[in-house]
N, CA and C atoms as a LAMMPS dump frame, in Angstrom:
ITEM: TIMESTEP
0
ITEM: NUMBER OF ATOMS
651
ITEM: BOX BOUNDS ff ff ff
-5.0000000000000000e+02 5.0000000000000000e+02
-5.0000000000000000e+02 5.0000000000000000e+02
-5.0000000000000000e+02 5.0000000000000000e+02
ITEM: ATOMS id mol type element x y z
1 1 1 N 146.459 423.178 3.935
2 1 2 C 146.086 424.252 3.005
3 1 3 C 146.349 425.601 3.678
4 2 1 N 147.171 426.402 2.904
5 2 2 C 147.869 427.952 3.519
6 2 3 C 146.25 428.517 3.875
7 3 1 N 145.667 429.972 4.568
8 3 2 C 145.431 430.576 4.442
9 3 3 C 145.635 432.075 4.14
10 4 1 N 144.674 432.581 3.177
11 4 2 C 145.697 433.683 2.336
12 4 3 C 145.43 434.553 3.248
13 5 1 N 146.344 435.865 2.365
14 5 2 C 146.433 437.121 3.256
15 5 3 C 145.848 437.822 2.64
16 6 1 N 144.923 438.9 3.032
17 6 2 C 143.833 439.876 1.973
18 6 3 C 144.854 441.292 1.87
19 7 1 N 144.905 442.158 0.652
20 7 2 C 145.097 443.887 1.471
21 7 3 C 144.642 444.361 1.092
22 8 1 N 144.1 445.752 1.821
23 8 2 C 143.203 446.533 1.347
24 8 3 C 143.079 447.037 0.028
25 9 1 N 144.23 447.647 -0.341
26 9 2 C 143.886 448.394 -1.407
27 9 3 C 143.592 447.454 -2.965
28 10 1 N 143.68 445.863 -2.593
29 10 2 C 143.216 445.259 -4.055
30 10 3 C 141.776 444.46 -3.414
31 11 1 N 141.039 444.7 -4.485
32 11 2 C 139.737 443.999 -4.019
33 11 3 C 139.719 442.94 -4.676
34 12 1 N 140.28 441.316 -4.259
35 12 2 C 140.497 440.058 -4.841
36 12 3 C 140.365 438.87 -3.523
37 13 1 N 139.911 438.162 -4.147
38 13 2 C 140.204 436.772 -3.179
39 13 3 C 140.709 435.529 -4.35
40 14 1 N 141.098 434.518 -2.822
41 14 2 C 141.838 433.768 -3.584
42 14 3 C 140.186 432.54 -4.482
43 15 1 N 140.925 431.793 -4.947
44 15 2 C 139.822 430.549 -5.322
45 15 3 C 139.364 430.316 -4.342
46 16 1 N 137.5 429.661 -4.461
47 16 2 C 136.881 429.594 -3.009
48 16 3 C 137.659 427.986 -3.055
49 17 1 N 138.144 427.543 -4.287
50 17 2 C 138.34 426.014 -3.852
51 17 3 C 139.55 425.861 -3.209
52 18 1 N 139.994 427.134 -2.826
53 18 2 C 141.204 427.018 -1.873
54 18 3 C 141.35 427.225 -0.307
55 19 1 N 139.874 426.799 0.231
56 19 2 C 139.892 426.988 1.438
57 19 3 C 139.672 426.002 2.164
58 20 1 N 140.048 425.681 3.638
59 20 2 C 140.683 424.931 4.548
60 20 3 C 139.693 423.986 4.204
61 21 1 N 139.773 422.98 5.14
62 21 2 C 138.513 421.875 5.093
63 21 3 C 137.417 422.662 6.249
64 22 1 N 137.535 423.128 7.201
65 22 2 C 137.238 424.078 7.752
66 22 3 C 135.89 425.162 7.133
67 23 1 N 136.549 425.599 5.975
68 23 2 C 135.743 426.653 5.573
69 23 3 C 136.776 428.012 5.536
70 24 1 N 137.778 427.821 5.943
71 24 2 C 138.255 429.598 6.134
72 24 3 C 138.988 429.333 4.763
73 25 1 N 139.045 430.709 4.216
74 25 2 C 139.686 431.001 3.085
75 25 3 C 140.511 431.548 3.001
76 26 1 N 140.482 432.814 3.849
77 26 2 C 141.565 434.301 3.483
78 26 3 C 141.357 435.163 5.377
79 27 1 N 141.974 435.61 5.205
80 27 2 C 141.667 436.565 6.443
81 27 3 C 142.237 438.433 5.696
82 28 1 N 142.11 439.21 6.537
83 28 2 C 142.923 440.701 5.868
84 28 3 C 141.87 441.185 5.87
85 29 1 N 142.295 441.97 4.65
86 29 2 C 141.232 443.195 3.885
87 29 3 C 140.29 444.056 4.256
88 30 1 N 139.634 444.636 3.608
89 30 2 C 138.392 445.293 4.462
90 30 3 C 136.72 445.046 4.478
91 31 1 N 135.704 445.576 4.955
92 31 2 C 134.389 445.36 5.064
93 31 3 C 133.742 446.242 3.386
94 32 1 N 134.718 446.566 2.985
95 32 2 C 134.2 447.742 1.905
96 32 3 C 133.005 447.098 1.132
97 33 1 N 131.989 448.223 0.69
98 33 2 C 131.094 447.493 -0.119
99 33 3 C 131.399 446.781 -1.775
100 34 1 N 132.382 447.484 -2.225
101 34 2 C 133.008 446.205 -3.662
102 34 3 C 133.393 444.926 -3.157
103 35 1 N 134.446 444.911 -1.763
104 35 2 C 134.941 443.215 -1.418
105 35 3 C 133.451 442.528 -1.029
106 36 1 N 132.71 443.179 -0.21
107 36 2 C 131.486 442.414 0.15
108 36 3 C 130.504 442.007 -1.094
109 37 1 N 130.307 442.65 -1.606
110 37 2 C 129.288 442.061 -2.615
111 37 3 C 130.272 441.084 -3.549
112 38 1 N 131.691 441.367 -3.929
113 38 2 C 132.613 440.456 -4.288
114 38 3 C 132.786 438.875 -4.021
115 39 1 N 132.677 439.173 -2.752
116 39 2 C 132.426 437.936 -1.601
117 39 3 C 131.467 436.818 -1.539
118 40 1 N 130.477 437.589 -1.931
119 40 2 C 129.284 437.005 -1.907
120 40 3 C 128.961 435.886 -2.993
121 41 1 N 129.187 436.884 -4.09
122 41 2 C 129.207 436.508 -5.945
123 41 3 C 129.813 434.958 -5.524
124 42 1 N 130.672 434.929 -4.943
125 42 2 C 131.645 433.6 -5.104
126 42 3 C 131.706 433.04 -3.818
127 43 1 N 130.459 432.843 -3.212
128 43 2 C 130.174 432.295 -1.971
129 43 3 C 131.077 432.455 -0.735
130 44 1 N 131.042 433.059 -0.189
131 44 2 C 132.603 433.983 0.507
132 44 3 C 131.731 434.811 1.432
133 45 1 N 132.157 434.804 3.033
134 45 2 C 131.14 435.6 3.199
135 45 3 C 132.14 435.921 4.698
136 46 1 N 132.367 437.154 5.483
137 46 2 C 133.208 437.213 6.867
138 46 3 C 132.669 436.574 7.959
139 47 1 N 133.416 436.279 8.806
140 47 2 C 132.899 436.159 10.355
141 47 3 C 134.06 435.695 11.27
142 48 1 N 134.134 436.673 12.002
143 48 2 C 135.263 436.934 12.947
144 48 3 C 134.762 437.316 14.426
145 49 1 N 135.499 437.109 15.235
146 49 2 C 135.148 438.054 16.511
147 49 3 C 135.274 439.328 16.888
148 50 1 N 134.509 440.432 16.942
149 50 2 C 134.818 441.867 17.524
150 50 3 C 136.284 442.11 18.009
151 51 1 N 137.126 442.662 16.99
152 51 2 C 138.439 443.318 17.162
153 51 3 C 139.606 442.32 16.59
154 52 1 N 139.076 441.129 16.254
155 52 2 C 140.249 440.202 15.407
156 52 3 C 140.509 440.191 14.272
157 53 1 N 141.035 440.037 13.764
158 53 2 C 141.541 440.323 12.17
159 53 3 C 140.424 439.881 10.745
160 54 1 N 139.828 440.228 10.379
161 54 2 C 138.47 439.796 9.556
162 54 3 C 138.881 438.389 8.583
163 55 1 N 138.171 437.37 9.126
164 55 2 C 138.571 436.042 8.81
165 55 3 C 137.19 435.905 6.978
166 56 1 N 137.664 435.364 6.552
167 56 2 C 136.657 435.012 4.998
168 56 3 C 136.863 433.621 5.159
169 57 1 N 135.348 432.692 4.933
170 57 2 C 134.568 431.78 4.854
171 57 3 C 134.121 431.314 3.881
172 58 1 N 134.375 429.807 3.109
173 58 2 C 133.896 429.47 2.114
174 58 3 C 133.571 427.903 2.436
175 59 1 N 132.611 427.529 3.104
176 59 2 C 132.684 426.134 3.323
177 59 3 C 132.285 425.332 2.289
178 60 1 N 132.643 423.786 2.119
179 60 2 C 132.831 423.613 0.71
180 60 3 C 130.948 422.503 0.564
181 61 1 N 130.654 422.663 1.793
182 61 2 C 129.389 421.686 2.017
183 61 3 C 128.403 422.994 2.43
184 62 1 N 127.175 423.341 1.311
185 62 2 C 126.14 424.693 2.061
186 62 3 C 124.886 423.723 2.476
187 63 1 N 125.013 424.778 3.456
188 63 2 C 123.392 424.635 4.249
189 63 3 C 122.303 424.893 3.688
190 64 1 N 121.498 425.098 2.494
191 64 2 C 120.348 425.995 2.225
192 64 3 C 119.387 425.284 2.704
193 65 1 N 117.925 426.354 2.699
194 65 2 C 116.948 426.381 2.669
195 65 3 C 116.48 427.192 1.28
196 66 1 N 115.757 425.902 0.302
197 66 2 C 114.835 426.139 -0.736
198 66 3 C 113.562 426.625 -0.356
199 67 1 N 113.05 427.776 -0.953
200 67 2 C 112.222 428.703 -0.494
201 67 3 C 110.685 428.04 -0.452
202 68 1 N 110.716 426.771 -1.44
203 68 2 C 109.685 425.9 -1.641
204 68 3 C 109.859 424.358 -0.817
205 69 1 N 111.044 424.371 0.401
206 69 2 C 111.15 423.633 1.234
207 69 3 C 110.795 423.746 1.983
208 70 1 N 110.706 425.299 2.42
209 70 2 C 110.308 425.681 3.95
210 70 3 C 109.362 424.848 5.04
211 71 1 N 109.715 424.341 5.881
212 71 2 C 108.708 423.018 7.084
213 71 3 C 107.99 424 7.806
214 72 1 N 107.066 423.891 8.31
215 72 2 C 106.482 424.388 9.554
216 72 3 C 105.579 423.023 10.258
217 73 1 N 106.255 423.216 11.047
218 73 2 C 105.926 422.093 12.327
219 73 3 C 104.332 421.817 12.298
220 74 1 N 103.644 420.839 13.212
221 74 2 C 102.569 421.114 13.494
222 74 3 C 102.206 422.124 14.76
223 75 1 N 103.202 422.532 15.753
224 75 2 C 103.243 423.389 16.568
225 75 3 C 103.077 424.793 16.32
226 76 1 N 103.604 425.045 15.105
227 76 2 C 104.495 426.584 14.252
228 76 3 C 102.688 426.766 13.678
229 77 1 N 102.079 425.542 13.081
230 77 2 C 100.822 426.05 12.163
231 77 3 C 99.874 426.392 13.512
232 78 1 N 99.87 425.537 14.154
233 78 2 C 99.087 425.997 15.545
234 78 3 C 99.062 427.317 16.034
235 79 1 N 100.605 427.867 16.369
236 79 2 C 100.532 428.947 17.047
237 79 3 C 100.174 430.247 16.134
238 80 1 N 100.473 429.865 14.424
239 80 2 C 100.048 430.86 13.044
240 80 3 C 98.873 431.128 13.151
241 81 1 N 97.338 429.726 14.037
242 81 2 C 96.186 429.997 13.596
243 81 3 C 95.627 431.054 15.202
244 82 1 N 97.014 430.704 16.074
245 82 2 C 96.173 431.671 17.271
246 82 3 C 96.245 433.066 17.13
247 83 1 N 97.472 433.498 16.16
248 83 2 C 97.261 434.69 16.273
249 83 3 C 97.564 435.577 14.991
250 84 1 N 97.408 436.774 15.078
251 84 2 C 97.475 437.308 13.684
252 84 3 C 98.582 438.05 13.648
253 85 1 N 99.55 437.239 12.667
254 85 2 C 100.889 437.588 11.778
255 85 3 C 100.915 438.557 10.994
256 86 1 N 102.084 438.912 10.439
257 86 2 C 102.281 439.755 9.814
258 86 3 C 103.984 439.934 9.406
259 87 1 N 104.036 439.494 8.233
260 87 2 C 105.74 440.226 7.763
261 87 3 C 105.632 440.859 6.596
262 88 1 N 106.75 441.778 7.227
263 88 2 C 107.247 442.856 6.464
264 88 3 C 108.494 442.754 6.239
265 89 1 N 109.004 443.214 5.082
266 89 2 C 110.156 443.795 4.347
267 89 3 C 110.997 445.388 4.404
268 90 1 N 112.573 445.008 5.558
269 90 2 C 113.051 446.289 5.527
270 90 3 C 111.89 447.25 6.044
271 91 1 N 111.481 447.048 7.863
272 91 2 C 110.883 447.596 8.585
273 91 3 C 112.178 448.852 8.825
274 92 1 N 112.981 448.193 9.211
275 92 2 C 114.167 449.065 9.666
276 92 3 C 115.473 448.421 9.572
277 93 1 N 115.935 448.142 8.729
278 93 2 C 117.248 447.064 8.495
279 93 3 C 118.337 447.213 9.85
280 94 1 N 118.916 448.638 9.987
281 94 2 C 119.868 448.996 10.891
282 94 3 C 119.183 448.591 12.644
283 95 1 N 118.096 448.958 12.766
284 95 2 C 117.488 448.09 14.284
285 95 3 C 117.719 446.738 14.293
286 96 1 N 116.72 446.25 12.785
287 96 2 C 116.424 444.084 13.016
288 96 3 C 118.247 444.128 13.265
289 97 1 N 119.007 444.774 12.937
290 97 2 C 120.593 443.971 12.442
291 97 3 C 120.929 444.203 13.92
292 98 1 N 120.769 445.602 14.628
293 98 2 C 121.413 445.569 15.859
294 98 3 C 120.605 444.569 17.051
295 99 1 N 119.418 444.618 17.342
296 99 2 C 118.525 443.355 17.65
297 99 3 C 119.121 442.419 17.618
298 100 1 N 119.677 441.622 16.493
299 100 2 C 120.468 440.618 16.309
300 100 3 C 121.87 440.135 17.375
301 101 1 N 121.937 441.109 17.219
302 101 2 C 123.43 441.301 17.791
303 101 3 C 123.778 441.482 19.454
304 102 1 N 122.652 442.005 19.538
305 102 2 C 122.041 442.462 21.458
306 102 3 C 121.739 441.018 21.74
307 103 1 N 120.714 440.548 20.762
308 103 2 C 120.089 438.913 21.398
309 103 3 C 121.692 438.189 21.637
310 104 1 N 122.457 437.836 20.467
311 104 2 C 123.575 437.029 20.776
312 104 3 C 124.724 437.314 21.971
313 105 1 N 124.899 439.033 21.545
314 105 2 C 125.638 439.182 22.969
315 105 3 C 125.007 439.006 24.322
316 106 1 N 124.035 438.468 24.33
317 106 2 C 123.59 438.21 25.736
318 106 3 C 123.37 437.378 25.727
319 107 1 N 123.709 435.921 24.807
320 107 2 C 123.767 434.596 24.682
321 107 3 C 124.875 433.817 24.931
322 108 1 N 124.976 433.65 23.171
323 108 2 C 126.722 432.534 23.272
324 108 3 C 127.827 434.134 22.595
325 109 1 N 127.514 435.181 22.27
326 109 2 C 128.513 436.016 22.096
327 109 3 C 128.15 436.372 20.453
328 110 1 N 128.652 437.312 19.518
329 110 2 C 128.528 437.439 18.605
330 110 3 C 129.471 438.075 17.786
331 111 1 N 129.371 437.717 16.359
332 111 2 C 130.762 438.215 15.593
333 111 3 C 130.13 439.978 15.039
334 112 1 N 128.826 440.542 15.073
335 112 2 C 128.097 441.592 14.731
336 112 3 C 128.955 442.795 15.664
337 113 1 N 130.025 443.517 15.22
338 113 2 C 130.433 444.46 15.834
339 113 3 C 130.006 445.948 14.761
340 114 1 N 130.155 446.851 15.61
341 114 2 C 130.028 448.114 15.258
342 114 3 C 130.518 448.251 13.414
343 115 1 N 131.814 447.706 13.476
344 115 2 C 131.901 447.467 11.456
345 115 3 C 131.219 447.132 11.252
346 116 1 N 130.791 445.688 11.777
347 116 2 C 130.062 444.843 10.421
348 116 3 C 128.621 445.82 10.303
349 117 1 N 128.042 446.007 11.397
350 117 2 C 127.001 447.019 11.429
351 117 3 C 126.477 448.226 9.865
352 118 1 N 127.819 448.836 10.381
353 118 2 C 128.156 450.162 9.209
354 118 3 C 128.038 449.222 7.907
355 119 1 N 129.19 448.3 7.954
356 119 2 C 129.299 448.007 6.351
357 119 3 C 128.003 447.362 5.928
358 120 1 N 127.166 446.207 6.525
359 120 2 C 126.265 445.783 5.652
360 120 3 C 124.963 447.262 6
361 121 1 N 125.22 447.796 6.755
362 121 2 C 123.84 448.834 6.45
363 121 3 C 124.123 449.542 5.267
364 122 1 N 125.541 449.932 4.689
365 122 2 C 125.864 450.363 3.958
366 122 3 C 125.306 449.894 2.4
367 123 1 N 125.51 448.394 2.657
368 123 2 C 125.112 447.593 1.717
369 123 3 C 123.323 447.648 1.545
370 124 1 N 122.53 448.12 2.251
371 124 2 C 121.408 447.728 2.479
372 124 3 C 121.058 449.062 1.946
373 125 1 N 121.965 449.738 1.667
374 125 2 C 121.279 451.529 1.147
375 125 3 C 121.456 451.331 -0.298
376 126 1 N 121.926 450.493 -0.956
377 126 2 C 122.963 450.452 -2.364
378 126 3 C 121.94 449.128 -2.536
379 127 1 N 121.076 448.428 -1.888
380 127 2 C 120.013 447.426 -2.294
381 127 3 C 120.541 446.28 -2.488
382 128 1 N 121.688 445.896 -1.444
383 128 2 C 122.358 444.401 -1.689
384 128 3 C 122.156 443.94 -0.337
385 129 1 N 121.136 444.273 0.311
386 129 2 C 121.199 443.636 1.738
387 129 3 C 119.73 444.159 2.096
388 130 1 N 118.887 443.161 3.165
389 130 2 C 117.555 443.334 3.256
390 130 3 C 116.95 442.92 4.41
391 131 1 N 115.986 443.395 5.235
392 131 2 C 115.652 442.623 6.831
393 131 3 C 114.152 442.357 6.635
394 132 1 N 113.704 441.162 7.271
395 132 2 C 112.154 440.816 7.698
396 132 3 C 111.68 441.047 8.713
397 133 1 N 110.853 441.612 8.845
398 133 2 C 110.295 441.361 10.096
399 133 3 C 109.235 440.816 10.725
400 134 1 N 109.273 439.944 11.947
401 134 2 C 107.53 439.283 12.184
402 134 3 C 106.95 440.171 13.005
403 135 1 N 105.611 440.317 13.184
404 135 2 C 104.607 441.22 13.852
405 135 3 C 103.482 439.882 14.468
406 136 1 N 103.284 439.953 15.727
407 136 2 C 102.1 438.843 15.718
408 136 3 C 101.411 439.761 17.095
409 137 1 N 100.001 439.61 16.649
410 137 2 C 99.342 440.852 17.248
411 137 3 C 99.393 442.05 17.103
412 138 1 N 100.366 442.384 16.015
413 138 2 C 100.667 443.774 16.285
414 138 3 C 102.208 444.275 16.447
415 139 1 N 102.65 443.884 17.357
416 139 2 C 103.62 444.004 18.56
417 139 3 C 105.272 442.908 17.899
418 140 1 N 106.201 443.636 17.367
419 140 2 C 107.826 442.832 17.133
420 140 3 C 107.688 441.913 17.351
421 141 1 N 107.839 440.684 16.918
422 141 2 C 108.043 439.265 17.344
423 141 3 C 109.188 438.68 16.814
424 142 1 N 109.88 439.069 16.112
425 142 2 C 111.403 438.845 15.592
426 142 3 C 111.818 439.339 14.076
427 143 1 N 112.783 438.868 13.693
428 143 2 C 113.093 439.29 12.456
429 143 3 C 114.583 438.97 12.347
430 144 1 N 115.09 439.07 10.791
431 144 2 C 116.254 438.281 10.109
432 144 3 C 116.959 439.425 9.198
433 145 1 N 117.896 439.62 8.742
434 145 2 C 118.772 440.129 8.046
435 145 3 C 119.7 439.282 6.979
436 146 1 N 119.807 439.74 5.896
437 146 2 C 120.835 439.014 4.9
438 146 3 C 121.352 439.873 3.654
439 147 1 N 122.208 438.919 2.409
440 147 2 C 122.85 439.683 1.753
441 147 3 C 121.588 439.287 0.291
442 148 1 N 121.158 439.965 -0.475
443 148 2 C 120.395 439.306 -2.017
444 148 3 C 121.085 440.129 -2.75
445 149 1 N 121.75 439.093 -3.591
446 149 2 C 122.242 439.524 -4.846
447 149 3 C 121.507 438.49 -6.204
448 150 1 N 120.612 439.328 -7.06
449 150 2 C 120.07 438.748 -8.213
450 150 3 C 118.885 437.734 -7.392
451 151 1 N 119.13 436.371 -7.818
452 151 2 C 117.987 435.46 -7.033
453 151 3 C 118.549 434.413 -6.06
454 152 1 N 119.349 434.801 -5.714
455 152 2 C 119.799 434.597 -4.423
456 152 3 C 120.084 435.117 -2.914
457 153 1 N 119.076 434.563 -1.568
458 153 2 C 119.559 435.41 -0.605
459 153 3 C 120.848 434.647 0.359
460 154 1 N 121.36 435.267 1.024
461 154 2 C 122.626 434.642 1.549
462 154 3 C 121.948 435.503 3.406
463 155 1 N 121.569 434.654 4.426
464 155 2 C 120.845 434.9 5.553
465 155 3 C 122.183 435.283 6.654
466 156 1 N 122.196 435.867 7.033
467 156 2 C 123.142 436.217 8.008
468 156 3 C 123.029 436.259 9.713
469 157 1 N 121.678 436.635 10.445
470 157 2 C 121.44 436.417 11.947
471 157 3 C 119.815 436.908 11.604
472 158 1 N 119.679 436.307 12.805
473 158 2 C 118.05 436.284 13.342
474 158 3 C 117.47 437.167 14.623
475 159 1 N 116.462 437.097 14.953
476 159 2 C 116.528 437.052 16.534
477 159 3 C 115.278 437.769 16.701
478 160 1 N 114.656 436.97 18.042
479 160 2 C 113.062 436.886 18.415
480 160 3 C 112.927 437.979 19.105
481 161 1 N 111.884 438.587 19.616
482 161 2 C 111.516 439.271 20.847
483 161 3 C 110.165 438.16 21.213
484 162 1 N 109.258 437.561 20.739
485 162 2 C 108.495 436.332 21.424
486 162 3 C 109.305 434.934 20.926
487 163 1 N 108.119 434.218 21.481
488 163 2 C 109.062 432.707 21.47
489 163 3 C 108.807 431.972 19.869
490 164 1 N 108.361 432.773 19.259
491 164 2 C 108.109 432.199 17.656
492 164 3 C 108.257 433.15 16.67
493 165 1 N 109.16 434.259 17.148
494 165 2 C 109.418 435.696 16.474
495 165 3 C 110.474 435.529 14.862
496 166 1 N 111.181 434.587 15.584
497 166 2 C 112.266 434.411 14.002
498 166 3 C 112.026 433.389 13.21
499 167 1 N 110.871 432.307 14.058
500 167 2 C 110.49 431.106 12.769
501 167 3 C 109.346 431.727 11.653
502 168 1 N 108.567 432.929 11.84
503 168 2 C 107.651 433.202 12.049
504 168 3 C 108.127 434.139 10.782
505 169 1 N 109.248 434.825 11.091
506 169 2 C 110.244 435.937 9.716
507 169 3 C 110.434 435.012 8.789
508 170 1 N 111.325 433.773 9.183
509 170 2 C 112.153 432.682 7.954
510 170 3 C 111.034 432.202 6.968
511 171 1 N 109.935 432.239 7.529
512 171 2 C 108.603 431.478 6.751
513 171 3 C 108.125 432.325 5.914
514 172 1 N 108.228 433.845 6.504
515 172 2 C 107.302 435.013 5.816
516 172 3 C 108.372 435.014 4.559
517 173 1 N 109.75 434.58 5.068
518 173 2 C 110.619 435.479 3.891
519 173 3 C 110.853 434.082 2.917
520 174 1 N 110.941 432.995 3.497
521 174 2 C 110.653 431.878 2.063
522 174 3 C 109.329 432.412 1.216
523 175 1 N 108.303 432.391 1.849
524 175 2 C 107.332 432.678 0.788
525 175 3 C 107.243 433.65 0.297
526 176 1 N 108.218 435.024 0.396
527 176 2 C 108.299 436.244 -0.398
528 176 3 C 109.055 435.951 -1.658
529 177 1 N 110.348 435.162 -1.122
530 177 2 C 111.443 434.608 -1.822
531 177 3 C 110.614 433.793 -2.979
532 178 1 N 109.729 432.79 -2.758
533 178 2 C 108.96 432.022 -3.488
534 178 3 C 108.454 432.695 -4.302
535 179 1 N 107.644 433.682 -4.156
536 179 2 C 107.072 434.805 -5.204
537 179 3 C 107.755 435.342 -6.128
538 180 1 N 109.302 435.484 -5.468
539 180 2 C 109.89 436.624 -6.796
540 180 3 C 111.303 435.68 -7.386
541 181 1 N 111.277 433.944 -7.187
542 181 2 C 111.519 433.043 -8.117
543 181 3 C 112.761 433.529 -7.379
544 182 1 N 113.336 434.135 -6.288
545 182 2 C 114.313 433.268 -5.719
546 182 3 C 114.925 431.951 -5.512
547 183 1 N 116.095 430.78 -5.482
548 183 2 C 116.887 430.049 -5.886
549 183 3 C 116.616 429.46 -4.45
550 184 1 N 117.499 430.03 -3.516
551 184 2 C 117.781 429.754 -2.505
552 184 3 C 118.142 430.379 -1.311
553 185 1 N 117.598 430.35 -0.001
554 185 2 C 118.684 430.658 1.063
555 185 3 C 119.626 430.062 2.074
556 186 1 N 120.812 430.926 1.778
557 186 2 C 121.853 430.29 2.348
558 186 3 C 122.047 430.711 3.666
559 187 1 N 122.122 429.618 4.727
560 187 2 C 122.266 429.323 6.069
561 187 3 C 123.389 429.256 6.345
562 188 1 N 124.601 429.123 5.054
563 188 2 C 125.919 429.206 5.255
564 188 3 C 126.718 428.271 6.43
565 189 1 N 126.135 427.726 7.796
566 189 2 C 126.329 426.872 8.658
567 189 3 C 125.387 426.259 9.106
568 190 1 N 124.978 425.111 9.309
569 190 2 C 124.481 424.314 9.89
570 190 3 C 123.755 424.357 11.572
571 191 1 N 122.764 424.267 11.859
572 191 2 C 122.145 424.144 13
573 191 3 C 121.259 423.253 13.081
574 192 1 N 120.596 422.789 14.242
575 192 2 C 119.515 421.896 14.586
576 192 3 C 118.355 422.822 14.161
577 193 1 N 118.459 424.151 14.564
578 193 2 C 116.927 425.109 14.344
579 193 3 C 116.593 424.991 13.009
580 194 1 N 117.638 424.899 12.189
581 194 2 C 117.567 425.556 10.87
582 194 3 C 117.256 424.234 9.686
583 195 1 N 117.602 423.3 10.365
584 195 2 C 117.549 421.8 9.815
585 195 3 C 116.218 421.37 9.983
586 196 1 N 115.388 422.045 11.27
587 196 2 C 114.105 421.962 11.273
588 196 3 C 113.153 422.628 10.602
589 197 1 N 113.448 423.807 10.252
590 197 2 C 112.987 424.243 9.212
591 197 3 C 113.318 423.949 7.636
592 198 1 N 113.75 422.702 7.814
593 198 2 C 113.991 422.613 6.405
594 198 3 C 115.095 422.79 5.486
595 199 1 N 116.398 423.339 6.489
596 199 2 C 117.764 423.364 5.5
597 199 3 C 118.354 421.713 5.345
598 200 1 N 118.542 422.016 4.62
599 200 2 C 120.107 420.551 4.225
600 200 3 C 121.187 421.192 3.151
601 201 1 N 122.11 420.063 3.262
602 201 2 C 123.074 420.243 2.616
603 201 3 C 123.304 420.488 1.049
604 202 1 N 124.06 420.818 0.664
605 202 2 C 124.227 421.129 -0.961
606 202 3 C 125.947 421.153 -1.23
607 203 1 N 125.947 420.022 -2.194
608 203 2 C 127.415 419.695 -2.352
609 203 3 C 127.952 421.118 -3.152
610 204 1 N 129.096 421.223 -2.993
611 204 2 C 129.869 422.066 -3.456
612 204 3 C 129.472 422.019 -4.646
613 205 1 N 129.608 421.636 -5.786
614 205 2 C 129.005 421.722 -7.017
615 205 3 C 127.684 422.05 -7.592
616 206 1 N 127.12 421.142 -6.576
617 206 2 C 125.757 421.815 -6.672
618 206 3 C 125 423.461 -6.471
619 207 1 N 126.035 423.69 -5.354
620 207 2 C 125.894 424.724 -4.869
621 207 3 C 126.484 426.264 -5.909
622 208 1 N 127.417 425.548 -6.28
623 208 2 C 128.213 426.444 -7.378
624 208 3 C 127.082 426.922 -8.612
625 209 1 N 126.248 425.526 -8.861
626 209 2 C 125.546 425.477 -10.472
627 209 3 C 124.236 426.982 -9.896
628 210 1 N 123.94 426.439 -8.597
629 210 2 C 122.726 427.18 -8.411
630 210 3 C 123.345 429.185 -8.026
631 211 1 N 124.488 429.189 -7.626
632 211 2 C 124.84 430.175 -7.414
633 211 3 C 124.9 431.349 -8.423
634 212 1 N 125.333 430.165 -9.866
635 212 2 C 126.029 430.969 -10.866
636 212 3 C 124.406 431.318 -11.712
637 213 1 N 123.564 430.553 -11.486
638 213 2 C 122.112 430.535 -12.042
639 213 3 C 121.723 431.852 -11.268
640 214 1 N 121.608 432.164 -10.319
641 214 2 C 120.466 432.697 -9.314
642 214 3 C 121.363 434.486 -9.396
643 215 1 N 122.534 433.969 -9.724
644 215 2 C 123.527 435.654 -9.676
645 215 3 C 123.012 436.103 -11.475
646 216 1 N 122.702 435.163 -12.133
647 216 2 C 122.586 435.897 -13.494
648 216 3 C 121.06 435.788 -13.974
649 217 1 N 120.064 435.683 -12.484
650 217 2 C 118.936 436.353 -12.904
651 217 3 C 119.05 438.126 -12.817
């Protein structure tokens, strides 16, 4: 299966059912806020490495987490009753996002460069992008960033400052999500962390029915 070529000046992608087995779809184009929220609509979402050509993602198997799935361990309720929590909504979107990005580059590396930065904060001023944050004691304990369009959120990076800082956000923000009859969040890839909290898979179709539901609340 080809992968397409994007250019700037048309804001289009190809069919998501035209992407690799992989997941890649298209590469080109730009971070602009019409292709991004474009992107999204039709499950499409970037991730590239700092300075490589902006790769587009459509894997044909999603990860979600249903907001009324959410697990918490018996460990996670333990450490909830020692101390006193707290999340919030869009503390500071442009910090939780760079946070994000500091934790990974001092990990396994990260695709969060100075663009992607600009463009989704961009997005987050125009109300298509949103951050959580956990507080326990008081004091940062982690927080998450993503894209919501209609009743769907699409989750993009995490990242703790304590050792239960980002399970602690994902929980606060299912049960916000739960409140305002959100669909789903998308994990977009697969992990062991995220499987413990409760993501699984969603066939391509399935995923399509709930997409096209949750964009036309």
């Amino acid at each position: 299966m080809p992968v397409y070529r994007l250019i700037k000046k048309e804001i289009s992608f190809p069919s998501p059912e035209l992407a690799r087995e992989d997941g890649l779809l298209a590469v080109g184009g730009d971070l602009s806020e019409d292709r991004l929220v474009l992107a999204y609509c039709h499950g499409i979402f970037p991730w590239y490495d700092p300075g490589d050509e902006i790769m587009w993602w459509c894997p044909k198997e999603r990860f979600l987490i249903f907001p009324d799935e959410i697990h918490i361990s018996h460990s996670m309720k333990k450490y909830m009753r020692r101390h006193r929590l707290s999340v919030v909504l869009n503390r500071d979107f442009k910090d939780t996002m760079h946070r994000c990005r500091v934790k990974r580059e001092h990990a396994e590396g990260t695709w969060i460069s100075d663009e992607m930065e600009d463009a989704y904060l961009a997005l987050h001023r125009k109300g298509f992008a949103a951050s959580v944050e956990s507080y326990e004691d008081g004091e940062l304990a982690g927080g998450l960033y993503g894209v919501c369009i209609g009743a769907c959120f699409f989750g993009e990076s995490m990242f703790s400052e304590k050792k239960n800082g980002s399970k602690a956000a994902l929980i606060g923000l299912a049960r916000i999500l739960k409140e305002k009859d959100f669909l789903f969040i998308d994990c977009q890839f697969h992990t062991g962390h995220l499987e413990s909290m409760g993501g699984r898979f969603v066939p391509w179709k399935e995923y399509n029915r709930l997409l096209d539901e949750g964009l036309g609340r």
